[in-house]
C-alpha positions as CSV (number, residue, x, y, z in Angstrom):
1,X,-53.7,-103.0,-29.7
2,X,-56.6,-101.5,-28.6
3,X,-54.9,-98.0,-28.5
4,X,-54.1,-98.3,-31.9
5,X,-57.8,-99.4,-33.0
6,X,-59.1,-96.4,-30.8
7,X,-56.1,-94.2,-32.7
8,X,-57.9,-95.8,-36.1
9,X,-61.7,-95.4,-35.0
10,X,-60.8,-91.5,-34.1
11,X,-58.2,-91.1,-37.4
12,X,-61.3,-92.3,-39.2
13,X,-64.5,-90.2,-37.7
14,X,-61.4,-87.0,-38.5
15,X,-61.8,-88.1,-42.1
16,X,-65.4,-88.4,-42.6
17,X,-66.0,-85.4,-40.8
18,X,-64.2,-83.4,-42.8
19,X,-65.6,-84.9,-46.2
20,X,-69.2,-84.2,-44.7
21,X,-68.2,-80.6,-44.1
22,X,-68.9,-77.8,-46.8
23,X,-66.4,-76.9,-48.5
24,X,-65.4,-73.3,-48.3
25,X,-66.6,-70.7,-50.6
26,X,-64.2,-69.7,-53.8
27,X,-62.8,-66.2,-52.7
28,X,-65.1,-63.6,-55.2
29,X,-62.6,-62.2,-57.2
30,X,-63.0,-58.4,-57.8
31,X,-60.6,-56.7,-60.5
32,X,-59.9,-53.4,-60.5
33,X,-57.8,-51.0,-63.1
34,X,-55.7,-49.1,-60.0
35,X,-52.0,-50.1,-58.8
36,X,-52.7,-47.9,-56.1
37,X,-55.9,-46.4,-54.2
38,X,-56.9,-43.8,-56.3
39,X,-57.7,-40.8,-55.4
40,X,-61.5,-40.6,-56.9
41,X,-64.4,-42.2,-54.9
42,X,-63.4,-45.7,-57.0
43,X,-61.3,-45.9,-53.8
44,X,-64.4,-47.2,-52.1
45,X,-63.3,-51.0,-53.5
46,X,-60.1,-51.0,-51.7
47,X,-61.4,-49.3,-49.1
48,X,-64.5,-51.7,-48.5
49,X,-62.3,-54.9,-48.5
50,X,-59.8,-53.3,-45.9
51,X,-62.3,-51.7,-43.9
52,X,-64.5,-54.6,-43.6
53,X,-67.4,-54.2,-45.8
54,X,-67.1,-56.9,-47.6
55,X,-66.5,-59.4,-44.8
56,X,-69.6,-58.5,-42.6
57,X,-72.0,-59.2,-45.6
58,X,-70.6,-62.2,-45.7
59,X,-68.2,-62.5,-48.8
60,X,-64.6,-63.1,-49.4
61,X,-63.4,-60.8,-51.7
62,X,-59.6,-60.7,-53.0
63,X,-58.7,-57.8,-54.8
64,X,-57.1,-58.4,-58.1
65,X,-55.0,-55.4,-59.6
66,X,-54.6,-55.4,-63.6
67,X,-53.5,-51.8,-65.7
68,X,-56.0,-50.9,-67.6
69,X,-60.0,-52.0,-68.7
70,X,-58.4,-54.3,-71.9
71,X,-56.5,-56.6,-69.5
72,X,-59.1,-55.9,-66.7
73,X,-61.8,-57.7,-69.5
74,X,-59.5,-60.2,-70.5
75,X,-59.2,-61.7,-67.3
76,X,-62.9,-61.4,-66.5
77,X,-63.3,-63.3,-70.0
78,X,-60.3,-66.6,-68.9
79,X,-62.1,-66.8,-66.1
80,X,-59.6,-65.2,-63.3
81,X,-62.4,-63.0,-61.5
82,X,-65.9,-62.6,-60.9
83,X,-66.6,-59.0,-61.3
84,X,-64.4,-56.1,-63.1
85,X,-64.9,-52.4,-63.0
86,X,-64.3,-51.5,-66.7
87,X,-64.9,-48.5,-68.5
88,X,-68.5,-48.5,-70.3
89,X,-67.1,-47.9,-74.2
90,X,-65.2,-51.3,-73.5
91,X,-68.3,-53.2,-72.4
92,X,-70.7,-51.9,-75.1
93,X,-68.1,-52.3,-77.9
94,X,-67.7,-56.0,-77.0
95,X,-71.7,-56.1,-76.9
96,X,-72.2,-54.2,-80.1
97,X,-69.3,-56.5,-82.4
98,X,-71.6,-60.0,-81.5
99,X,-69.7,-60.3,-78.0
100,X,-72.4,-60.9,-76.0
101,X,-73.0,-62.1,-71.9
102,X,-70.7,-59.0,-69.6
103,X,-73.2,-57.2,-67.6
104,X,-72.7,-54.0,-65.9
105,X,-74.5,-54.5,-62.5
106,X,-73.7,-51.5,-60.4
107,X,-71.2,-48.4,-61.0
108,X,-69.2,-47.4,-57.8
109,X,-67.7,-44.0,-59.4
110,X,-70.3,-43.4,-62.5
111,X,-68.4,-40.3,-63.5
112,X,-64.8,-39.3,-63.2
113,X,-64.1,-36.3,-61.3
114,X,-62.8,-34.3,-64.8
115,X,-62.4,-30.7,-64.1
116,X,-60.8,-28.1,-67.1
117,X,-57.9,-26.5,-65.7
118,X,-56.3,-23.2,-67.8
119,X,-54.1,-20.0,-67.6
120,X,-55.7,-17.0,-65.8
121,X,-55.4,-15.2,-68.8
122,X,-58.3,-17.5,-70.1
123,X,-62.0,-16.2,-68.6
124,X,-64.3,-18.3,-70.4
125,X,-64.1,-21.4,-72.1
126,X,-64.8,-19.5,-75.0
127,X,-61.4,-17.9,-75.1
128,X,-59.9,-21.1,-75.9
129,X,-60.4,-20.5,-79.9
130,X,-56.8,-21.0,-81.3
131,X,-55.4,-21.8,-77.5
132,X,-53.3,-25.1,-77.3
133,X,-55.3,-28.0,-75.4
134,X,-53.7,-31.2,-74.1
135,X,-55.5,-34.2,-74.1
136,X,-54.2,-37.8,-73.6
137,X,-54.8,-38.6,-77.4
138,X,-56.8,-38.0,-80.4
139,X,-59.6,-40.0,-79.7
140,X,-59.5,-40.7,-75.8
141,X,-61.9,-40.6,-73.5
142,X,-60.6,-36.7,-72.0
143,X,-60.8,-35.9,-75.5
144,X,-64.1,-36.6,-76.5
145,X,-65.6,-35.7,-73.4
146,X,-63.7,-32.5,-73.0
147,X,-64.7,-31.6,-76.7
148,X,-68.6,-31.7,-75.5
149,X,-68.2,-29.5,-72.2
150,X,-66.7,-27.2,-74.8
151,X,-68.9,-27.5,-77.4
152,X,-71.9,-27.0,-74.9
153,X,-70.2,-23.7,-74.1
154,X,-70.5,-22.5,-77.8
155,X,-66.7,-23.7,-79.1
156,X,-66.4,-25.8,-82.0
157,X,-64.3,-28.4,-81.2
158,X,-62.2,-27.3,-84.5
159,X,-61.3,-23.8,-83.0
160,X,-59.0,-25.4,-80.7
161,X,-56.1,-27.0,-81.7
162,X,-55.5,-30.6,-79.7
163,X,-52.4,-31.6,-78.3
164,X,-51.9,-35.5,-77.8
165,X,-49.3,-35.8,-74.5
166,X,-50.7,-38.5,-72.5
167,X,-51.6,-39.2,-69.1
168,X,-53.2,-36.5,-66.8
169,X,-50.2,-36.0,-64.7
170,X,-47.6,-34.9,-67.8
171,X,-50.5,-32.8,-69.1
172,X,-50.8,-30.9,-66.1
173,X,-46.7,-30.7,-65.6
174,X,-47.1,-29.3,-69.3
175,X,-49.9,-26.6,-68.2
176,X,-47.6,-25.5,-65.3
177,X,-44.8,-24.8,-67.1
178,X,-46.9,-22.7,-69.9
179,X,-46.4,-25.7,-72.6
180,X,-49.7,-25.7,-73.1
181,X,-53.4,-23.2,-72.2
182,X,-55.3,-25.9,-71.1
183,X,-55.9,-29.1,-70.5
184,X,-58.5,-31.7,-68.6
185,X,-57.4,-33.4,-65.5
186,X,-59.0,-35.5,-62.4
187,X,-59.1,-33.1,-59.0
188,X,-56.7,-35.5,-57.7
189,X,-54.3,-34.4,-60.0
190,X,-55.6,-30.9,-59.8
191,X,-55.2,-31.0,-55.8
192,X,-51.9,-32.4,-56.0
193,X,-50.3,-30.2,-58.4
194,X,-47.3,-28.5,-56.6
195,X,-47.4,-25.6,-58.7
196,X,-50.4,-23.7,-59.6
197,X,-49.2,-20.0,-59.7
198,X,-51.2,-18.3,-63.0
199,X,-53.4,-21.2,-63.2
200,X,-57.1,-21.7,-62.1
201,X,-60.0,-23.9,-62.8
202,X,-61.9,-22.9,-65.8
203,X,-64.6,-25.7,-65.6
204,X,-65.3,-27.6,-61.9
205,X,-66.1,-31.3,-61.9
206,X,-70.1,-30.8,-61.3
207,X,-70.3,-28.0,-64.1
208,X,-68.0,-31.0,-66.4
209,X,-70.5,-33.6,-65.8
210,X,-73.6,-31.6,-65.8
211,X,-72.2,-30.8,-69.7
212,X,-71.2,-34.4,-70.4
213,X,-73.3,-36.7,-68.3
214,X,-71.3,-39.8,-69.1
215,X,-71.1,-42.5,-67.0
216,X,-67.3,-43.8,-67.5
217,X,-67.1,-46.9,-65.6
218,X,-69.2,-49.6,-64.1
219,X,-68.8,-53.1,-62.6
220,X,-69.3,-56.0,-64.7
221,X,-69.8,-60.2,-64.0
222,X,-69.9,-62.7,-66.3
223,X,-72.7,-64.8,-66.7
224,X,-71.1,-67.7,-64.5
225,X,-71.0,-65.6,-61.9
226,X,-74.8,-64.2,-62.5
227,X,-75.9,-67.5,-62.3
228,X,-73.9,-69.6,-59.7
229,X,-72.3,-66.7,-57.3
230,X,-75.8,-64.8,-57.4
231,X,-75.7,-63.8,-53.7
232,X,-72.1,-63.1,-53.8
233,X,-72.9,-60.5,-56.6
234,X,-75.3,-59.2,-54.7
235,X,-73.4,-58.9,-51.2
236,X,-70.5,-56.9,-52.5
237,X,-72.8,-54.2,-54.1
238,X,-74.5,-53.8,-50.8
239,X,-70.9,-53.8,-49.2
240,X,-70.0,-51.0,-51.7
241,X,-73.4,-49.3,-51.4
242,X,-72.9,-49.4,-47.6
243,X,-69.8,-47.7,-47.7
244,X,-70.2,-45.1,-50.2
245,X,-72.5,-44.0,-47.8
246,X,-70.7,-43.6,-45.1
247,X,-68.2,-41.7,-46.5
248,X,-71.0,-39.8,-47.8
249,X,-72.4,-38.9,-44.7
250,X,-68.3,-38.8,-43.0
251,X,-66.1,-37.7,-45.5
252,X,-63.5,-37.9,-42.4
253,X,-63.8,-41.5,-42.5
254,X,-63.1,-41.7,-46.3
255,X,-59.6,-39.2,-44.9
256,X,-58.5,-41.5,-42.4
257,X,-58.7,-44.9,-44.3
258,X,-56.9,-43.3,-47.8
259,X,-54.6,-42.0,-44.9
260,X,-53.3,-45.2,-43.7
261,X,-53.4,-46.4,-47.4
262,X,-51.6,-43.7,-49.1
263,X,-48.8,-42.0,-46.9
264,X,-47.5,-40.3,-49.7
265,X,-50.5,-37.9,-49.9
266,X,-50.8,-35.5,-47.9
267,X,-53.9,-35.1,-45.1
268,X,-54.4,-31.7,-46.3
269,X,-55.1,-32.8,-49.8
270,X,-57.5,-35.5,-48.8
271,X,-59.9,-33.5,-47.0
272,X,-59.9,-30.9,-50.0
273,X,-60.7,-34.1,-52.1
274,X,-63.0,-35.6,-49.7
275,X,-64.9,-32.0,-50.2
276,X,-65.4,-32.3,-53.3
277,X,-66.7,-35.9,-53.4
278,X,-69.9,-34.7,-51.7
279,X,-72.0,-35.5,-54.4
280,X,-69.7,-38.1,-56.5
281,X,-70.8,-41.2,-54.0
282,X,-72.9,-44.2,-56.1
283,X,-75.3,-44.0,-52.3
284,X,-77.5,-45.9,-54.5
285,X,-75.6,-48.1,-56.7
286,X,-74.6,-45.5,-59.9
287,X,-77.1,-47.1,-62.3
288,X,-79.8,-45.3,-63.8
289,X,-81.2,-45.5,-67.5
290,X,-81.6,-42.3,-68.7
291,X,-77.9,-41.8,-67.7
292,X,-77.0,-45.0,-69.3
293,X,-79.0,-44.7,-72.2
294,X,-77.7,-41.3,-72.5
295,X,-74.0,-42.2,-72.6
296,X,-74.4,-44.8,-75.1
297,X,-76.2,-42.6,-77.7
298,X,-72.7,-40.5,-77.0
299,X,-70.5,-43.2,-77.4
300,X,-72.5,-44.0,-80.7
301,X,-71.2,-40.5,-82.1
302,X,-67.7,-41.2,-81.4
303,X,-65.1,-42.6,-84.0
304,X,-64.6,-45.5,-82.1
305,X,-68.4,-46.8,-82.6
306,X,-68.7,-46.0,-87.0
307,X,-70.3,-48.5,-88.6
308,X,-71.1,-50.7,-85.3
309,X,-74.9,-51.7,-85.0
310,X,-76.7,-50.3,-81.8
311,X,-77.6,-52.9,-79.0
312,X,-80.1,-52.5,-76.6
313,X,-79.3,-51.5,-73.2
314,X,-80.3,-54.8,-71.8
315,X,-77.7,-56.2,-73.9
316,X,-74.8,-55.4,-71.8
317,X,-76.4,-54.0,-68.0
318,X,-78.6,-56.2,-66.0
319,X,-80.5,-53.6,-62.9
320,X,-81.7,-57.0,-60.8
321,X,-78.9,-57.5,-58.0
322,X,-78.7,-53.8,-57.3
323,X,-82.2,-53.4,-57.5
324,X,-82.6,-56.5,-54.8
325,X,-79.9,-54.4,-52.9
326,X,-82.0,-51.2,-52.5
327,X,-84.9,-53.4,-52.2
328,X,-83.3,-54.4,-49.0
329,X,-81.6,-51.4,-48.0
330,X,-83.8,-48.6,-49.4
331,X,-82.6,-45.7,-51.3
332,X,-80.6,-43.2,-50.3
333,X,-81.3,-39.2,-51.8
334,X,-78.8,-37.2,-53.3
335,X,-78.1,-37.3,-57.5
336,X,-77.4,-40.5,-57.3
337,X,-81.2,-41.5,-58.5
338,X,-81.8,-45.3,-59.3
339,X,-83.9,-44.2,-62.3
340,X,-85.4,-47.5,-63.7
């Protein structure tokens, strides 16, 4: 008998003790547009949860892999994550039709690493008057974009004739086999084209931005997650922050971690990427608002935007978590400036 009350007295404290002890955090839910780790510095969300990042600022984080920003926002919206990277068009277009309450709070890859690829018979950009050029679509975002770095070189975007074909990889599989003159394509793609005999760059990724700075993508929260999951919000952009820096300042570490993630590429090709990431790293969080501002004015000239009314950029990016961040942290130099 009195085994069996002891057995009860013990069964007992077990019970209370465990309904007196905090319950354990909701993992923090971060959705991201890649099947794979891709090979642009948006890699550094992956990479941050498998390297640790995440975990030593003290937040769970379970990557959730969607295809594409429009399922990447409608999970966001049914509540199935806490933060999304999405591209900024999506975000400002639910802002400017009356859909209000997505902020973009950091960007861990403000610009995608576009580059113009062409025959060496084509110098200049200028000689593409008349030439074929693919682009994913009429209307897409390699289109528009690639129609500015042109434009800015003195060729109306009328004097080339636009081929719609898709994604980056058949356009480049079209260049190489002379379907086409030129086309736009990540240096990932570039890089890991087999095939490159009578082809060159005509216009490298920093002289592509530096002609259309548009920042493509950002990380967004919801409002719940702005209000309840504050600190969470803040811990993974300092994990993110953290890391973009060191694979700013060791591009060798950025090698070896995409080298245990993705076999199939070769080390060669990763550190001629991880070169040319020098500059791309968000060391400071990716936001500023002149950039920003400047990307939505584009955006506002595009087809997709006629007839919407312009919002204000508070309406859709909130700078306070990342700014608590650097706060924290400091800033980091480079061109990643945290222009307020």
């Amino acid at each position: 008998m009195r085994a069996n009350a002891l057995r009860s007295v013990i069964a007992a404290a077990a019970l209370l003790a465990a309904a007196l002890a905090p319950a354990a955090a909701a993992p923090f839910r971060l959705i991201v547009t890649e099947l794979d780790v891709p090979l642009v510095p948006n890699s550094v969300m992956p990479l941050a949860e498998k390297l640790g990042y995440f975990e030593r600022e003290g937040v769970d984080v379970e990557i959730v892999r969607v295809q594409q920003t429009p399922s990447a926002l409608a999970a966001l919206k049914a509540g199935e994550g806490e933060m999304a990277n999405v591209s900024v068009d999506a975000v400002l277009q639910l802002a400017a039709r009356g859909d209000p309450g997505l902020k973009a709070v950091m960007s861990p890859n403000k610009s995608l690493p576009f580059l113009i690829a062409a025959k060496d018979s084509i110098a200049r950009p200028a000689e593409l008057a008349g030439r074929s050029f693919g682009i994913g679509r009429l209307g897409s975002l390699d289109h528009s974009l690639s129609a500015k770095v042109l434009a800015a070189d003195g060729l109306a975007p009328d004097a080339v004739r636009f081929v719609a074909l898709g994604q980056p990889a058949v356009r480049a599989r079209a260049l190489a086999a002379g379907q086409i003159d030129a086309t736009t394509m990540s240096i990932g793609v570039w890089t890991d084209l087999p095939d490159k005999a009578g082809l060159h760059v005509l216009v490298d990724q920093d002289a592509y931005y530096a002609a259309a700075p548009v920042v493509n993508k950002v990380n967004v929260v919801a409002p719940a997650a702005l209000e309840s999951r504050r600190k969470d919000v803040e811990a993974v952009i300092a994990a993110l922050v953290k890391a973009s820096r060191d694979f700013a300042a060791d591009p060798e570490k950025w090698v070896a971690a995409m080298a245990a993630e993705r076999p199939d590429v070769s080390r060669a090709t990763l550190e001629t990427l991880a070169k040319s990431f020098a500059g791309s790293w968000s060391v400071n969080g990716g936001l500023a608002r002149d950039e920003l501002a400047a990307t939505e004015a584009w955006l506002y000239e595009t087809p997709d935007f006629a007839g919407l009314p312009e919002v204000p950029l508070a309406a859709w990016t909130e700078f306070g978590p990342l700014d608590a961040v650097l706060a924290r942290l400091g800033t980091a130099p480079g061109r990643d400036r945290p222009v307020r």
